[in-house]
N, C-alpha and C positions, 0 to 999 in steps of 0.2 A: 624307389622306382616301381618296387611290387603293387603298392599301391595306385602308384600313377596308371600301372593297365590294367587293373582291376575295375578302377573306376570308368576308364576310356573302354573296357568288355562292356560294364553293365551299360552304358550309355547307349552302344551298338546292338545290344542285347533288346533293347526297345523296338515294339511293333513300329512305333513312328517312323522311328531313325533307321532302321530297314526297309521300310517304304520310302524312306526320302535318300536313303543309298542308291537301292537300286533307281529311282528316277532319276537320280543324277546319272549314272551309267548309261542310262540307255537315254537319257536326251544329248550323251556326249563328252559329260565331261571328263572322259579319258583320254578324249583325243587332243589330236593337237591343238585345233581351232577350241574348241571347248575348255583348254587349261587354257588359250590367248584371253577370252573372254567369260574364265571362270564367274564372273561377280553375276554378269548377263545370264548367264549358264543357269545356274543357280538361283535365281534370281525367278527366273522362267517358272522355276517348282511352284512357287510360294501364291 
């Protein structure tokens, strides 16, 4: 398991995937309508 978030740190630990965390955040997908249509959500970043 120590493993397993180690590697799941360093992946978040990435400029990318901090950039594309926080866009998800703030386009929504924490909210409700945003987890109904996470794929869309998501989707929107890319």
């Amino acid at each position: 398991m120590q493993t397993n978030n180690e590697l799941l740190g360093q992946t978040f630990a990435a400029p990318m995937a901090t950039a594309l965390t926080l866009a998800a955040l703030e386009g929504g997908a924490q909210t409700r309508e945003g987890e109904k249509n996470l794929e869309e959500t998501l989707a929107a970043l890319l």
